[in-house]
C-alpha positions as CSV (number, residue, x, y, z in Angstrom):
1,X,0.0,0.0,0.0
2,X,1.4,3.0,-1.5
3,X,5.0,1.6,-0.8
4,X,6.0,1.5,2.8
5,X,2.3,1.4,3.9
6,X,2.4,-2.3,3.5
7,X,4.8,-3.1,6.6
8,X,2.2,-4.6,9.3
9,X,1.3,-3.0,12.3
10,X,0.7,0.3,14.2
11,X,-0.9,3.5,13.8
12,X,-1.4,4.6,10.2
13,X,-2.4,8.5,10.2
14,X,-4.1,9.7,6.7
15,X,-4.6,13.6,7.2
16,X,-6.5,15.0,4.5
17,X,-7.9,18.8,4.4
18,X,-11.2,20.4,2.5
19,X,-8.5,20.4,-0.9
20,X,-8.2,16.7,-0.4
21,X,-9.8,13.9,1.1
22,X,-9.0,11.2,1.9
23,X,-12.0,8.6,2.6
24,X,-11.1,7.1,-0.6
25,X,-7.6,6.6,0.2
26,X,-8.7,5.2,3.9
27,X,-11.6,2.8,1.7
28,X,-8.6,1.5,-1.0
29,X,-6.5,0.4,2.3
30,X,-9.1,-1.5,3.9
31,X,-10.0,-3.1,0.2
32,X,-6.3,-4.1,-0.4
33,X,-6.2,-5.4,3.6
34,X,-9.6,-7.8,3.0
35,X,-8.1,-9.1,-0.1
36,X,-5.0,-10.2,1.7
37,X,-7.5,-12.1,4.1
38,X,-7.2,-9.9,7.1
39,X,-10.1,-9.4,9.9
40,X,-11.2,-5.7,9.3
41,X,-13.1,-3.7,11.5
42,X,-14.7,-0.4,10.7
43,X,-15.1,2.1,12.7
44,X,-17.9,4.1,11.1
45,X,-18.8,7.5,12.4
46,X,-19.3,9.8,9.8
47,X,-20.8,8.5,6.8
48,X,-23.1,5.5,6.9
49,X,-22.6,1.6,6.6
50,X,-24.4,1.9,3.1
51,X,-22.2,5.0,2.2
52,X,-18.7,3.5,3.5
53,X,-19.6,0.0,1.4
54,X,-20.4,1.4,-2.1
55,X,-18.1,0.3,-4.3
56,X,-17.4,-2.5,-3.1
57,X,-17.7,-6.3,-4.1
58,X,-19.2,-8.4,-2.1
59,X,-15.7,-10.5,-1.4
60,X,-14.7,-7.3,-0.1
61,X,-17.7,-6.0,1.8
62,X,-18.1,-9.9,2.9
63,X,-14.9,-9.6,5.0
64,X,-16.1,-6.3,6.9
65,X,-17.1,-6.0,10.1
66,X,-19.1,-3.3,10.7
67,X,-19.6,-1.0,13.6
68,X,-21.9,1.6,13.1
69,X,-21.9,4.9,15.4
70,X,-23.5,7.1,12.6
71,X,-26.9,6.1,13.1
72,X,-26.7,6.5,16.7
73,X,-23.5,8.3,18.0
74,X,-24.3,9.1,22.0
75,X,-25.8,5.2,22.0
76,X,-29.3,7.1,23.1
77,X,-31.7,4.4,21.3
78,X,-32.4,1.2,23.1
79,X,-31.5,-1.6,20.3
80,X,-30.1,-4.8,20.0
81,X,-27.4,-3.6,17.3
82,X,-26.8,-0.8,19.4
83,X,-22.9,-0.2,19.7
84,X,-22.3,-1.2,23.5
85,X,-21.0,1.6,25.2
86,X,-20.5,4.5,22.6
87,X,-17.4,5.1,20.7
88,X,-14.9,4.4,23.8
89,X,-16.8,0.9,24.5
90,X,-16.0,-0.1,20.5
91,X,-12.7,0.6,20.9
92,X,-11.7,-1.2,23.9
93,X,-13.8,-3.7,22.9
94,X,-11.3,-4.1,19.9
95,X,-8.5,-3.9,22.6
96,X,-9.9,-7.3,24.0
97,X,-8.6,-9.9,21.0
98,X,-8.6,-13.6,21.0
99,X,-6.9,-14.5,17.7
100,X,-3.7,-14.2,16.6
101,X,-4.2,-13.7,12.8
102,X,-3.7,-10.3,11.3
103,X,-6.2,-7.4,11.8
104,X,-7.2,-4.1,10.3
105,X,-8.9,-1.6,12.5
106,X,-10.6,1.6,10.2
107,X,-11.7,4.5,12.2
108,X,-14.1,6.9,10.0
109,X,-12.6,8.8,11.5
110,X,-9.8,9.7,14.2
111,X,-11.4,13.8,14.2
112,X,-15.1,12.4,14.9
113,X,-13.7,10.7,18.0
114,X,-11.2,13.2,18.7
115,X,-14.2,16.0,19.0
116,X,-15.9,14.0,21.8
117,X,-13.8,12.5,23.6
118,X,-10.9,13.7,25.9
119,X,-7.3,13.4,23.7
120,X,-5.6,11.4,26.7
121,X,-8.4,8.8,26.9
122,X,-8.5,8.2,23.2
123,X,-4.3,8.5,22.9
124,X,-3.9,5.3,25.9
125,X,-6.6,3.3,23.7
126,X,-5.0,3.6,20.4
127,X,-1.6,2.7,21.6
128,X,-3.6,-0.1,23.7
129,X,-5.6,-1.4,20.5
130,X,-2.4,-0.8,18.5
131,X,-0.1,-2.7,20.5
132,X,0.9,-6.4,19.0
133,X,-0.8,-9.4,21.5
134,X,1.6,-12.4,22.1
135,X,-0.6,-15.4,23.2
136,X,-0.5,-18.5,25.4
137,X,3.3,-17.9,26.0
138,X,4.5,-18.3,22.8
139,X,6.3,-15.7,21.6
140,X,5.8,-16.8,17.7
141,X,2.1,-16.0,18.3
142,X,1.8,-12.5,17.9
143,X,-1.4,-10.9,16.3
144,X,-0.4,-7.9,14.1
145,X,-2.8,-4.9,14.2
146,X,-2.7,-2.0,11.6
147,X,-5.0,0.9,12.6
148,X,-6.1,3.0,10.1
149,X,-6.8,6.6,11.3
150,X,-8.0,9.4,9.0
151,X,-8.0,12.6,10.3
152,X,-8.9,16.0,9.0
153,X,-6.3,18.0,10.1
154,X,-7.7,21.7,10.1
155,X,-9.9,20.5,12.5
156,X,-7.8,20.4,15.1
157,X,-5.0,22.2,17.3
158,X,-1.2,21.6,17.6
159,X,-1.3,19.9,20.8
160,X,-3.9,17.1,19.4
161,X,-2.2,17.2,16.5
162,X,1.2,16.2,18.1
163,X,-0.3,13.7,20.4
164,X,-1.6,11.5,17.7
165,X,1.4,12.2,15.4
166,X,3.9,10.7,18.7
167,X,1.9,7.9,18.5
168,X,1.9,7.4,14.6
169,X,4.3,4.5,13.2
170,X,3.0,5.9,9.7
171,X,1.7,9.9,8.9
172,X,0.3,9.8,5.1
173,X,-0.2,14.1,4.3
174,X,-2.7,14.3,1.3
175,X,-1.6,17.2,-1.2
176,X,-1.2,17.6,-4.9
177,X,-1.2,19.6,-7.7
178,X,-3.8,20.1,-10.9
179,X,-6.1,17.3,-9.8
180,X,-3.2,14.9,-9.6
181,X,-3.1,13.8,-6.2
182,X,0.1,13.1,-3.9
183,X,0.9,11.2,-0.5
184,X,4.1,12.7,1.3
185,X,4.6,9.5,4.0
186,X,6.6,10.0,6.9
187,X,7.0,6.6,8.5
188,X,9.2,5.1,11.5
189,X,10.3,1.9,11.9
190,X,11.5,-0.1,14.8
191,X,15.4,0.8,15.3
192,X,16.0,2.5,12.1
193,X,16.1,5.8,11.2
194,X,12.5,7.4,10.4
195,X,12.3,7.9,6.0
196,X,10.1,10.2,4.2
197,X,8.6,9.3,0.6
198,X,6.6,11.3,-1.8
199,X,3.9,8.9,-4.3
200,X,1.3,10.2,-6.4
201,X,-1.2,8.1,-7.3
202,X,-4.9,8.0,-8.3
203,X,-8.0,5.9,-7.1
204,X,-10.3,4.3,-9.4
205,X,-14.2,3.9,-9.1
206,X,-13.7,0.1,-7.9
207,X,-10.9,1.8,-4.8
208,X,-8.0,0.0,-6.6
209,X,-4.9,2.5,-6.8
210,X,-2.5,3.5,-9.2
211,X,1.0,4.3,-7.7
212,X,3.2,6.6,-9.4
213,X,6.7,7.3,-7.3
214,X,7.5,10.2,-10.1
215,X,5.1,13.1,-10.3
216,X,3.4,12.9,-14.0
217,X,4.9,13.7,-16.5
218,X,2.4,16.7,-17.6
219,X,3.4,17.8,-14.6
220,X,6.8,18.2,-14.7
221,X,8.6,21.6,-16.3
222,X,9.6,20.8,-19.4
223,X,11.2,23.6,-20.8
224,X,11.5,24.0,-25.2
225,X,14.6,23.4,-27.1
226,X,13.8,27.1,-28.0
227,X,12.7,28.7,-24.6
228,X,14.7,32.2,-24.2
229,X,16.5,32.3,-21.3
230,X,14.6,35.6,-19.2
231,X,16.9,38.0,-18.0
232,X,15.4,39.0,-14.1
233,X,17.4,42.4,-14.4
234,X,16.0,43.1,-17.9
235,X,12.4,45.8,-16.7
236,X,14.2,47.3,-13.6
237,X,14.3,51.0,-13.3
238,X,17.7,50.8,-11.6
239,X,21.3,49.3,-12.6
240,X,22.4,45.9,-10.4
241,X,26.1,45.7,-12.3
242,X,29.1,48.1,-11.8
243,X,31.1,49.0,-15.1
244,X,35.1,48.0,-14.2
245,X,35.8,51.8,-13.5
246,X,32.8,51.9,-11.3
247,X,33.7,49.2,-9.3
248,X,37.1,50.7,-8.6
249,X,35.8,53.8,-7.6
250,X,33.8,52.1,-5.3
251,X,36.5,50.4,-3.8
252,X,38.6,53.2,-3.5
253,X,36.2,55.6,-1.6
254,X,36.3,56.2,1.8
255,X,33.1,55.8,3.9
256,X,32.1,58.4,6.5
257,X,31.9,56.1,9.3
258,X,35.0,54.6,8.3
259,X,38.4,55.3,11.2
260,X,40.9,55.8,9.2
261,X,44.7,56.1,9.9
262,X,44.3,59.6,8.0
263,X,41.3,61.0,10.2
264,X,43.3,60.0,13.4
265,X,46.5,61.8,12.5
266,X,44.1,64.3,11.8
267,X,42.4,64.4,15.1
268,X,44.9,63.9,17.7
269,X,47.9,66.6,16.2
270,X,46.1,69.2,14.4
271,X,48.3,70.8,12.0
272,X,49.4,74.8,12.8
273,X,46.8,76.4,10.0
274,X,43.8,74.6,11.6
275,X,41.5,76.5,13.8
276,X,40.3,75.4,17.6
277,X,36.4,75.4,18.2
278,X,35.6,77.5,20.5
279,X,31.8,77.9,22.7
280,X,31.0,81.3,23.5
281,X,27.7,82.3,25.3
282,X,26.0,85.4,25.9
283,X,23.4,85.5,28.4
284,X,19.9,86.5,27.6
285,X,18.0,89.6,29.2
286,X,15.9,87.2,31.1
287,X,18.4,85.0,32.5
288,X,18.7,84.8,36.6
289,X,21.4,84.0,36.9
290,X,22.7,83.6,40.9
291,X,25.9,82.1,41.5
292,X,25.2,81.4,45.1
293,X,21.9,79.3,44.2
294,X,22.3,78.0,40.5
295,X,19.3,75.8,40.6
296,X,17.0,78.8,42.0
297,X,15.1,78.3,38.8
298,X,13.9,75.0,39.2
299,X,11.7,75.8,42.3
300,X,13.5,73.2,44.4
């Protein structure tokens, strides 16, 4: 899944903004994860079951389990498929797992539970429900869980933000460029140093994806055999280049604020012509002026 997204396990963050979203993305991941014959659990807040299932076959939609919080998201309506307690009581229900094959968890999405319910409580269940189970001591019986996160990201502050990005193994940032779309991953892995990767890609109407590592090619700058080279300098209304005898004019003059070995000569052994400054002052007609009290003016 768009390169390094197929390494199993932990918290995979897809932020997407108003520009570009990425339901599609998160519904291509969970297609490609039932096809490998994974358990896959959907978290469904925003949208509807019927909504987050078109467009899929029903090998795909067969292998879904669904748990819906659209239709009732504070669990107010007394019913038998009623999500037992709310949003935090699905996900810790998925904390509690019995088998050791692989498993995808989908959250539709991380902002929807991130709006109602406190950032701590939700940040110790998705490290709890992304955390690898060995069972019955045997170490070679670990169950690897992927969680599948999608998050809109101008929805929320920097401290959320960083919260769930600490606890990210994979951050997928949805961008692009005329219509083309593009997923800047920033992924860590266990001991190594963290990578970042750039794909573009595009989804098609059955959520299968086409993966380019190269932006398209009508999207690179190609420049003509013929193109002119412009000239920056060419329409300004001043001169940036100094003719040779210009430049060593430049060099040669001496700045104002410049000491020079000149200007101190000059100042400490005044030559025999120069004249001495001298302050002379007059008092006026309304000057007191009393040498015994020379502050007498000040009224103190």
């Amino acid at each position: 899944m768009l390169g390094s997204l197929s390494v199993p396990g932990g918290l995979v963050l897809i932020r997407d903004s108003v520009q570009w979203e990425g339901r599609s993305l998160l519904k291509a991941m969970v297609k490609r994860a039932a096809l490998r014959g994974e358990r896959v659990h959907v978290l469904g807040c925003e949208v509807s079951e019927e909504e987050f299932r078109e467009g899929f076959d029903p090998a795909v939609n067969s292998r879904l389990v669904y748990h819906d919080l659209f239709k009732d998201p504070l669990n107010w309506c007394d019913k038998e498929d009623a999500v037992l307690g709310g949003p935090l009581g699905a996900l810790r229900a998925l904390c509690q797992r019995t088998d050791p094959r692989p498993v995808t968890v989908a959250l539709d999405s991380l902002s929807w539970l991130l709006l109602r319910l406190p950032c701590t409580t939700l940040c110790q269940t998705l490290r709890a429900l992304s955390r690898p189970a060995v069972y019955s001591g045997d170490s070679s019986l670990v169950e690897q869980v992927q969680v599948l996160g999608l998050l809109h990201e101008e929805l929320h502050g920097p401290g959320p933000m960083g919260a769930l990005s600490s606890l990210a193994h994979t951050e997928v940032t949805l961008g692009g460029k005329m219509g083309q779309t593009s997923a800047h991953i920033f992924y860590r892995r266990p001991q190594q140093h963290a990578t970042y990767q750039t794909w573009w890609f595009s989804i098609l109407p059955d959520f299968n994806l086409e993966l380019q590592e190269e932006p398209p090619f009508h999207l690179q700058p190609h420049p003509g055999p013929h193109t002119a080279q412009v000239d920056p300098m060419t329409h300004l209304t001043f001169n940036l280049r100094l003719s040779k005898k210009e430049r060593e004019a430049r060099d040669s003059l001496t700045l104002p604020f410049q000491f020079s070995s000149e200007k101190q000569q000059a100042l400490l052994c005044p030559g025999p012509g120069q004249a001495t400054s001298h302050i002379f002052y007059e008092p006026d007609a309304f000057d007191d002026l009393d040498h015994e009290d020379p502050d007498d003016d000040l009224d103190i």
